[in-house]
C-alpha positions as CSV (number, residue, x, y, z in Angstrom):
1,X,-16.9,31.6,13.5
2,X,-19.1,32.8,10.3
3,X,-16.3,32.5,8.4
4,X,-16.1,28.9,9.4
5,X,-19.8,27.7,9.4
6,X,-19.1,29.7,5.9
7,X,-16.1,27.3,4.7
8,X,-18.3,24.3,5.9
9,X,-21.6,25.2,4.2
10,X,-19.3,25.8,1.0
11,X,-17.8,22.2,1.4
12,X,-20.8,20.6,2.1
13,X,-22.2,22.3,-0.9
14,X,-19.0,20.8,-3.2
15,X,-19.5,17.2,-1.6
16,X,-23.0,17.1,-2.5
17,X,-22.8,18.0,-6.0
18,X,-20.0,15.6,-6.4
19,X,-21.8,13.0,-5.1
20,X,-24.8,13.6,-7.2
21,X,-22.7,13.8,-10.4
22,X,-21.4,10.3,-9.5
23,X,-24.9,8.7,-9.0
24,X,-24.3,8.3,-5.3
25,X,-27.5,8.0,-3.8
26,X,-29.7,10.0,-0.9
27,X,-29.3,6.4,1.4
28,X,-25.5,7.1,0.7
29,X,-24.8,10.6,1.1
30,X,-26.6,10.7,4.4
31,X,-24.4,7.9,5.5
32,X,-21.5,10.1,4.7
33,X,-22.7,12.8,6.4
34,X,-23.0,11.1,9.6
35,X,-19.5,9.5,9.1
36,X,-18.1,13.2,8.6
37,X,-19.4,13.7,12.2
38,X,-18.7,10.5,13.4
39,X,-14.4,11.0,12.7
40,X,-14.0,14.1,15.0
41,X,-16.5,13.1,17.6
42,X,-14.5,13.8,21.1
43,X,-14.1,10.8,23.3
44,X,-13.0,7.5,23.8
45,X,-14.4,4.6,22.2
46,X,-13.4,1.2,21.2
47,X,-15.5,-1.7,19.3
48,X,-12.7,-4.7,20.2
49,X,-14.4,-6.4,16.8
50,X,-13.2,-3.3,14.8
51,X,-9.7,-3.3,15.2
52,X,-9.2,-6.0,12.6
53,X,-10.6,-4.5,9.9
54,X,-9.2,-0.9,10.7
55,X,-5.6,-2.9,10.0
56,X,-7.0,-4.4,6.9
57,X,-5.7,-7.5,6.6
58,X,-6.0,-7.5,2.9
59,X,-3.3,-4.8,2.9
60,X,-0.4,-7.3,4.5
61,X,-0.1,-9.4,1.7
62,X,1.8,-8.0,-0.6
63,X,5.2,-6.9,2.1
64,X,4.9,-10.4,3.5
65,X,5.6,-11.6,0.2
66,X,8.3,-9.1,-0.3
67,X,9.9,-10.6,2.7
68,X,9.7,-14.0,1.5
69,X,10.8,-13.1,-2.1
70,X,13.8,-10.9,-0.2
71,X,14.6,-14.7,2.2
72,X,14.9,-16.4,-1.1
73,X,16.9,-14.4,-3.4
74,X,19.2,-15.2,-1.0
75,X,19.4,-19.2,-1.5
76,X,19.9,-19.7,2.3
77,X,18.3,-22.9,3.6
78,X,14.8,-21.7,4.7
79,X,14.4,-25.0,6.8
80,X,17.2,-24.3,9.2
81,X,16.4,-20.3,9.7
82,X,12.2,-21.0,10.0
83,X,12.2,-18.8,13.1
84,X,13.6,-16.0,11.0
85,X,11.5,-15.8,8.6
86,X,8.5,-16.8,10.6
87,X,9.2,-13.8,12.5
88,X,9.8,-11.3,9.6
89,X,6.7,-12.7,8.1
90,X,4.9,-11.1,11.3
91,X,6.9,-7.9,11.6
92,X,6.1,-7.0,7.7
93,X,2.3,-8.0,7.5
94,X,0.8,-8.0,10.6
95,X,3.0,-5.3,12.9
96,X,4.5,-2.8,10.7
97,X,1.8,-3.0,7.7
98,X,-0.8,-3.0,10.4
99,X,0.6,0.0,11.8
100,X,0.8,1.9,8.5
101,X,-2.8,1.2,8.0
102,X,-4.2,2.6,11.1
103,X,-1.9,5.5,11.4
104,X,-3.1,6.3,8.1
105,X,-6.6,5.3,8.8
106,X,-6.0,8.1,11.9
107,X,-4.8,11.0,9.1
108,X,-7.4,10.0,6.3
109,X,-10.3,9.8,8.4
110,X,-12.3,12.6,6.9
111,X,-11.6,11.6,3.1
112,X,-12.5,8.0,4.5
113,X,-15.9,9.3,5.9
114,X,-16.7,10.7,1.9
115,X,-14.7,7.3,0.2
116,X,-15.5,5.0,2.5
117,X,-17.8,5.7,5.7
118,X,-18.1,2.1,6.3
119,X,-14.3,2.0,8.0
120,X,-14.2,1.9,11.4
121,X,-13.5,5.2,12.7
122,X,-15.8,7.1,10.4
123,X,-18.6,4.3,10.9
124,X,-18.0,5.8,14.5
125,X,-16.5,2.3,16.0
126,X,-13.3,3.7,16.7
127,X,-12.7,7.1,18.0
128,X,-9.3,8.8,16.5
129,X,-8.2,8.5,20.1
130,X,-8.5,4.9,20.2
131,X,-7.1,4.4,17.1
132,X,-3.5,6.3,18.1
133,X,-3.3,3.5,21.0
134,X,-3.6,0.6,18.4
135,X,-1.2,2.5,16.6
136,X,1.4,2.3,19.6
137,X,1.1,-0.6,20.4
138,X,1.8,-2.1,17.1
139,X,4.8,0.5,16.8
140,X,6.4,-1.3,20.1
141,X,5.2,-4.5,19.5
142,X,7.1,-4.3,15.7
143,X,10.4,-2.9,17.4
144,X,10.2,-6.0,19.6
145,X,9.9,-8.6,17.1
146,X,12.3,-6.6,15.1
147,X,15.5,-6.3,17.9
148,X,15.1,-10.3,18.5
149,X,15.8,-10.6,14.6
150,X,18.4,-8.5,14.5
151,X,19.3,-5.1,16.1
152,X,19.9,-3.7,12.9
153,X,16.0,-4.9,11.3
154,X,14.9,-2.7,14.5
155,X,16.8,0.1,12.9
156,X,15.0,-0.5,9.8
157,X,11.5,-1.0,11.7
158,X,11.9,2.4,12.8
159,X,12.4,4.1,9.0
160,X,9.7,2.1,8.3
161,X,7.7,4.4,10.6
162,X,8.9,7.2,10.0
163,X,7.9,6.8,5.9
164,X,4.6,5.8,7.0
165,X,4.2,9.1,9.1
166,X,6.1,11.1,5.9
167,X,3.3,9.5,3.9
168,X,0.2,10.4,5.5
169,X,1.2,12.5,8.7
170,X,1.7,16.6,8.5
171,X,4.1,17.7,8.0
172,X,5.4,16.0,4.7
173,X,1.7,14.0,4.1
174,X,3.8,13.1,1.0
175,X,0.1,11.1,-0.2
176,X,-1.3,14.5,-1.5
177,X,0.4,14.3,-4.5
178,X,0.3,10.9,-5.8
179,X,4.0,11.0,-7.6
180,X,5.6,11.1,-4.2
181,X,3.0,9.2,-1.9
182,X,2.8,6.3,-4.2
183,X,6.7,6.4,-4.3
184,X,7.3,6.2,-0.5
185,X,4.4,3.5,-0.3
186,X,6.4,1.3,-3.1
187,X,9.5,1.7,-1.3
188,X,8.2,0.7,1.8
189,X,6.0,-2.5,1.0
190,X,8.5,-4.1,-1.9
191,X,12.1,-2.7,-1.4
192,X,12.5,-2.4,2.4
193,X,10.3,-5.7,2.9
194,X,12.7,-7.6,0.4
195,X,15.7,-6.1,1.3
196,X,14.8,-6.6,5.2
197,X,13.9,-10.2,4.3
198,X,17.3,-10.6,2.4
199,X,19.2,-9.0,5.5
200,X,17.7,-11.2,7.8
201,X,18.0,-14.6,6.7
202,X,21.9,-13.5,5.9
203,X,22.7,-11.5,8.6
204,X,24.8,-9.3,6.2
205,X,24.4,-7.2,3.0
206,X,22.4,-8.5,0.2
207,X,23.5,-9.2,-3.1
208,X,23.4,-6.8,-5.6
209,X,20.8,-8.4,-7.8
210,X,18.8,-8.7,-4.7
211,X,19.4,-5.3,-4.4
212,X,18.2,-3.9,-8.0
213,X,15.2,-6.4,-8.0
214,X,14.3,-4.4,-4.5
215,X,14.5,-1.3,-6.2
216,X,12.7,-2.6,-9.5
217,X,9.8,-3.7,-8.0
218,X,9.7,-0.9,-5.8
219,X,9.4,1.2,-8.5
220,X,6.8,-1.1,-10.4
221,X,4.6,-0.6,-7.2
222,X,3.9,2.6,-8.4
223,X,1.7,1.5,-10.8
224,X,-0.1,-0.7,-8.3
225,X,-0.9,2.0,-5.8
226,X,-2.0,4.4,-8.5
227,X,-5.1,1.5,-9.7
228,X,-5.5,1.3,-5.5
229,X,-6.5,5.1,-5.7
230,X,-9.3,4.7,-8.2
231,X,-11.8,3.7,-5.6
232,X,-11.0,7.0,-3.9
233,X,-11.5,9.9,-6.4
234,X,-14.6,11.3,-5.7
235,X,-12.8,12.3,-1.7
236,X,-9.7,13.5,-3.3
237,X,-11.2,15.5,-5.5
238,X,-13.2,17.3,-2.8
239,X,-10.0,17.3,-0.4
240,X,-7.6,18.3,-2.8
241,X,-6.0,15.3,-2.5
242,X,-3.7,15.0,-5.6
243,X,-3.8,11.5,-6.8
244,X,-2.6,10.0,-9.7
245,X,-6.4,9.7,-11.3
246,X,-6.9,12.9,-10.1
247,X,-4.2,14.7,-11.4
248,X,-4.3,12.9,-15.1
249,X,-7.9,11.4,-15.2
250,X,-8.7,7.8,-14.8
251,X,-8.3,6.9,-18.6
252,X,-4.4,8.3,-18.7
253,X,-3.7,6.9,-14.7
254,X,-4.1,3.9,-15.9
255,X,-2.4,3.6,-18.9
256,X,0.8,5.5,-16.6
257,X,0.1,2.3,-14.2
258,X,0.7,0.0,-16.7
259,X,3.6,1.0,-18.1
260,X,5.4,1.6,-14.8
261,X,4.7,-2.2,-14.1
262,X,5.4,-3.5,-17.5
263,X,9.1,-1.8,-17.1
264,X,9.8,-2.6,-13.8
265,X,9.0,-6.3,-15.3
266,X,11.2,-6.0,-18.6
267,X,14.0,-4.6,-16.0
268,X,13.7,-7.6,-14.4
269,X,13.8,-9.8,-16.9
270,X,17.2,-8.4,-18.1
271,X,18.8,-9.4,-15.2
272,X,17.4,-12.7,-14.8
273,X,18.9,-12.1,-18.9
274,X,22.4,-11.1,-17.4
275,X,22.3,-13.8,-15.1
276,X,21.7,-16.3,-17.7
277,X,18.6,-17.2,-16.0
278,X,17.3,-19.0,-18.9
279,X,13.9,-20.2,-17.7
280,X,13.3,-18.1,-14.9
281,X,13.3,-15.1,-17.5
282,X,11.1,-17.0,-19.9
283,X,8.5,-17.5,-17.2
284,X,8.6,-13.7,-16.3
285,X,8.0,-13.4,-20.2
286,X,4.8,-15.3,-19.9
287,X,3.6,-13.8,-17.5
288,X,4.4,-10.4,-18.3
289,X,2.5,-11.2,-21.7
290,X,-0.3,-12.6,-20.0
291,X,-1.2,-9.2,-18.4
292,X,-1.4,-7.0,-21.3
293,X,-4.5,-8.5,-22.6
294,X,-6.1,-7.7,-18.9
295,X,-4.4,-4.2,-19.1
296,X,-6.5,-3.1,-22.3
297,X,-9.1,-4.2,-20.3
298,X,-8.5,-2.1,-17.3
299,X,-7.5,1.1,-20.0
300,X,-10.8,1.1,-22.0
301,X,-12.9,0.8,-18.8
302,X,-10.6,2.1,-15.6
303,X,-13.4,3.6,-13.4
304,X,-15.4,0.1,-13.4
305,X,-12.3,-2.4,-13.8
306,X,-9.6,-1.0,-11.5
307,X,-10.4,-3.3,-8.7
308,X,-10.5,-6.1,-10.7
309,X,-7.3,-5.4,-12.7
310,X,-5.7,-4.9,-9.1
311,X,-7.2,-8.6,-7.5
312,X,-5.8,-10.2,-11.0
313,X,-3.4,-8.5,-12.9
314,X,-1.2,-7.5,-9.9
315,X,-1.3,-11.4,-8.8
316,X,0.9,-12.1,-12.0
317,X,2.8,-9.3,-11.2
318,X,3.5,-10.4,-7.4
319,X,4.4,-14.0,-9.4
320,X,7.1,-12.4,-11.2
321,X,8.7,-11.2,-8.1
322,X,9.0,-14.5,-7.0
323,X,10.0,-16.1,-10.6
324,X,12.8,-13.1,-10.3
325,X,13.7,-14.2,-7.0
326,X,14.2,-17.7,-7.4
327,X,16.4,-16.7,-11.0
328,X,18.8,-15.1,-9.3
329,X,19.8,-17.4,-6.4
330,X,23.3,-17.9,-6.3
């Protein structure tokens, strides 16, 4: 027991000196502090106006769209197969990116309390208990809208879990080093969203530039969830959490970031290229060229401009996925 009043006096000690090194201030830290107790409090609780924001919304966009992109690569006729991708809309933002975000909302809840102890369960309106039954039931509720797709989109619903428990759960918890976290994340929000929108819609395999543009962007997402760490250094740091930013510094992180987005782009663009997608690929130009001007931005001044290079930049990269999408319908 000494040894362990020990350990936490030690920590303690860590996170304040952190936190004064950052500028954080007294107001602040004492809100963290009470969030740190607040995650591991015993019991059940649950604020029915919290469960929104411990899905985070914000967060569905981006495999939603990968869906969509993944529906019309295809060149199927969207008006006659609504249903489909109304329901695959659901399934990718609002069930199973839902469900990533509070099952990792469950496993981060202590680097939460020190990055962000305004989130429901360290702002205590969620107990860790409470949040494991939202996370069920948006499991179950996912498989559901999945089988009456397609039995086969259930089967991928369900890898779709299991990377979302390899990414924050024990015992893989592959986000402790950024390389592989960031990797799983990618795959799971562009490729299998795009390749479960292209499956859908056809009922049968994809095309193989559906396919690579899966993969590309995929990979390109790397870069994305690298800038979506910045806001989160000062907790990895003390939790040994190995983060891109972490692991490199902000400065080089985001110079990484942008080059893994500015070649999944260019890859892209050579097979909108191969396709002789003449205007689509001049469009991916543009906008390709439009975000290097905001990228010096973000490289000069990463710890202040992260967030802003992530609400603007990574729009024109979503853009491109749909510029790619549309090039290479059949």
């Amino acid at each position: 027991m000494n040894g362990h009043n020990a350990a936490n006096r030690g920590l303690k000690q860590q996170l304040h000196s952190e936190l004064v090194s950052r500028g954080v201030s007294g107001a602040k830290q004492k809100a963290i502090q009470q969030a740190l107790e607040n995650v591991n409090r015993p019991g059940f609780h649950l604020d029915p106006s919290a469960i929104l924001p411990l899905m985070k919304p914000i967060t569905w966009f981006p495999p939603m769209w990968a869906f969509a992109c993944g529906v019309v690569s295809t060149g199927e006729d969207i008006s006659s197969n609504w249903s489909i991708l109304l329901r695959g809309i659901i399934l990718a933002g609002p069930l199973m990116c839902a469900m990533s975000q509070t099952m990792n909302d469950y496993f981060d809840r202590e680097v939460d309390a020190i990055n962000e102890p305004d989130r429901p369960i360290p702002a205590g309106r969620i107990s860790k208990q409470a949040s494991w039954l939202i996370t069920f039931g948006l499991i179950l509720t996912g498989f559901l809208v999945a089988w009456s797709i397609h039995p086969y989109v259930m089967i991928i619903a369900f890898v779709g879990v299991l990377m979302s428990h390899a990414y924050s759960g024990p015992p893989i918890r592959a986000k402790r080093n950024g390389w592989f976290g960031n990797l799983i994340v990618g795959l799971a929000y562009e490729g299998v969203a795009w390749l479960t929108g292209s499956f859908a819609i056809t009922q049968g395999v994809p095309s193989m530039e559906s396919i690579s543009l899966a993969v590309i962007f995929s990979l390109g997402a790397h870069g994305i969830m690298t800038l979506n760490d910045f806001k989160s250094v000062v907790g990895d740091n003390i939790r040994k959490v190995a983060s891109i930013p972490v692991q490199l510094g902000e400065k080089n992180a985001a110079i990484l970031a942008s080059i893994i987005m500015d070649a999944a782009q260019l890859a892209a663009i050579a097979i909108l290229a191969a396709k002789a997608s003449w205007f689509m690929a001049s469009v991916a130009i543009l906008l390709l060229v439009l975000q290097l001007p905001m990228q010096k931005i973000l490289i000069d001044n990463p710890k202040d401009k992260a967030v802003w290079y992530n609400a603007f930049g990574t729009l024109l990269y979503v853009l491109s996925m749909m510029v790619c999408a549309i090039g290479i319908r059949p």
